[in-house]
C-alpha positions, 0 to 999 in steps of 0.5 A: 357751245360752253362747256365746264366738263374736265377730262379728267380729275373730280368737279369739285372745284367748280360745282356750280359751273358745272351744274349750270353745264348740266342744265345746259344739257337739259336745255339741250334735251327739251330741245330734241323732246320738242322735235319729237313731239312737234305736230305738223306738216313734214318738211318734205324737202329736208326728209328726202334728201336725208333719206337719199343721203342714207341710200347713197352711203348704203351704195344705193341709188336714191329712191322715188318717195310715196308720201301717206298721211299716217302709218295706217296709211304706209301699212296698208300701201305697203300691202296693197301693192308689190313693193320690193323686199326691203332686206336690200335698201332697209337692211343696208341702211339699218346696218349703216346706222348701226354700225356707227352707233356701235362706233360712237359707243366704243368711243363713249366707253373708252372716255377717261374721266375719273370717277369722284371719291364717293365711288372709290369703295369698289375696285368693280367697275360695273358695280361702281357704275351701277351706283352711279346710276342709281344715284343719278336716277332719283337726284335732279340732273343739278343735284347729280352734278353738284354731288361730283357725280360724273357727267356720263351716267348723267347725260345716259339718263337725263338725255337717252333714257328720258328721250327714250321713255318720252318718245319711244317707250311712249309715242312710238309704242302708241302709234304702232298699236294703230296699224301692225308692223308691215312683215318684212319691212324695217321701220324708222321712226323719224321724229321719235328716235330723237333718244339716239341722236341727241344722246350722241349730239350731247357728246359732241357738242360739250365737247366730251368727245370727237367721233369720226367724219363719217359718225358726225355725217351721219348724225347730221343726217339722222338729225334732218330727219328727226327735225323733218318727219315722221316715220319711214320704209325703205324699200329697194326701189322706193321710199315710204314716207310718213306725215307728222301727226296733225295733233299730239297731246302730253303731260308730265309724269309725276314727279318728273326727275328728268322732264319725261313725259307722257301721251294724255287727252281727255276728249280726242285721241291724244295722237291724230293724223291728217287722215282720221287715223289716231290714237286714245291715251289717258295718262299714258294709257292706250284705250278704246274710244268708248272709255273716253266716249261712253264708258260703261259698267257693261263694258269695264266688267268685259274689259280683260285689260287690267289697265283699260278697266282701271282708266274707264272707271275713274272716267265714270268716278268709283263712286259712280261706279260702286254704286251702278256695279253693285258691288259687294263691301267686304270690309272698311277702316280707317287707313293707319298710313293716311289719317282722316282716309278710309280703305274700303274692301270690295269683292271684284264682279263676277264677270272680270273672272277671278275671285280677287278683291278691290282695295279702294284708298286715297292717294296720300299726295295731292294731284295738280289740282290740288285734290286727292285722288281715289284709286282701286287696287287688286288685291288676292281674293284672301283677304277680308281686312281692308287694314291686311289688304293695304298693308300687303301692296307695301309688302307688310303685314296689316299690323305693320302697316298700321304702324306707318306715320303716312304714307305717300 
């Protein structure tokens, strides 16, 4: 693969080459973001042998493989039946793996690239590279490139990080509200770990660093598993294996920097298996089927989950719901930060079991669609000025706030 990377020295002299390097890394990125989020039978083939591979190289001899059609389906055959304790196969694969990431991370830190002028105000290491990271978070991958930043806080996060929020923070974390973890089991995630291997695939594959055979095998094999599958068990004996979702459904962040996205359906559950099983996310938000399906102010006014309650009722529309819920207005006035916008003051029903209060504002930038969205806020049950209210979500006192040109 091209690359425009030196060992050493600043990127000045070729800034657009090197940008046009770093887009290629993205490219790379939304490659393996694809695997992740890739819907569809598993290839069963590619899974097993890579899963054999692993127990081989565990000095384990190669399991039987029981396929289910979702991790609900996985939890409750690992529990319905005897199963050999996993702290032998699993506890040597997982040791495996981790003691070549470990490598590989060593390798990566030892790296002798010189950092740009800009950073040369500290002789502290962690400082200097904690600047680095900073910078690179809220500049576009180019931008970061073009202002000589060093490509490793750039492949850290546009590749690891963004992989990571996408599809471990993200999928993962909504998959694993279906079923519980199984006790005493180490659990792979097939297509959603694409985080760890694409990270050191960038490396390799630029050219900014060689790792050993037995690092870049294994990388190989975490690969076919990742292009193949979903998640997976191992146990002493057998191999738990499960199929891809049948449908996975996304949307961008706002804003994306670094092309994260996020879980969002708003009529099925955004993540469905082949067996029924699924999950409802509302931009990026885990709920229960009724915010989707039938939303009501009975139920948001028993909801304890600040987030749930806060989905469900933009489904049903704050005017919608004001007006069916009854509740009290404290206070309105115009909103100093967003002209033409009023802020609106309520106090919070009595069965979410506090004496809080509910800010209403309009967001001061448009959506996709081009409209303003209304959003509620708590705010501490103190406050009787709207003005106050608002100014405290920014940390200022009203009258500040009130100073603000707009806000954003």
């Amino acid at each position: 693969m091209p690359s425009t990377f030196p060992r050493r020295g600043t990127f000045s002299d070729n800034p657009e080459d090197y940008a046009e390097s770093i887009r290629a890394i993205c490219a790379q990125r939304d490659r393996w973001l694809a695997y992740g989020l890739k819907a569809g039978p598993s290839d069963r083939t590619a899974a097993e042998s890579a899963v054999a591979q692993l127990y081989r190289r565990s000095g384990r001899p190669e399991p039987k493989f029981s396929w289910v059609a979702s991790p609900v389906a996985a939890a409750e055959f690992m529990t319905s039946r005897p199963i050999a304790d996993s702290a032998g196969a699993g506890s040597l694969i997982a040791t495996l793996l981790s003691s070549s990431r470990r490598r590989m991370d060593q390798r990566i830190d030892r790296r002798q690239i010189e950092w740009p002028q800009q950073y040369y105000y500290s002789d502290n290491n962690a400082q200097r590279d904690l600047q680095a990271r900073i910078d690179v978070a809220r500049r576009s991958p180019t931008d970061a490139a073009r202002a000589d930043i060093s490509p490793d806080p750039i492949i850290r996060r546009t590749v690891r990080k963004s992989l990571h929020t996408s599809l471990f923070d993200g999928v993962a974390t909504a998959v694993r509200t279906l079923a519980p973890r199984p006790f005493g089991t180490v659990s792979w995630y097939g297509q959603q770990e694409a985080h760890r291997v694409a990270y050191y695939d960038t490396y390799r594959s630029f050219g900014l660093m060689t790792f050993g055979r037995e690092d870049n095998e294994l990388l190989d094999i975490q690969s076919a598993l990742i292009e193949s599958t979903g998640w997976w068990w191992a146990f002493d004996d057998i191999a738990v294996m499960s199929e891809r979702p049948t449908a996975l459904h996304t949307e961008p962040i706002p804003d994306p920097v670094h092309g994260e996205v996020r879980l969002h359906h708003s009529t099925s559950p955004a993540v469905e298996f082949g067996d029924g099983s699924g999950v409802h996310v509302l931009n990026g938000t885990v709920i229960p089927a009724w915010v989707i399906h039938d939303p009501t102010v009975e139920r948001i006014t028993v909801e304890r989950n600040v987030e749930i309650r806060r989905s469900a009722i933009e489904r049903i529309g704050w005017d919608s719901y004001l007006d069916q819920a009854g509740l009290r207005l404290i206070d309105t006035d115009d909103d100093p930060g967003n002209p033409g916008c009023i802020l609106q003051l309520f106090a919070t029903p009595a069965g979410w079991g506090d004496e809080g209060r509910i800010l209403l504002a309009v967001n001061g930038s448009r959506e996709r669609d081009g409209e303003r969205r209304r959003y509620g806020l708590r705010v501490p049950g103190a406050f009787s000025s709207a003005v106050d209210a608002a100014g405290w979500t920014y940390g200022l006192a009203g009258a500040d706030y009130g100073r603000l040109l707009r806000r954003t």
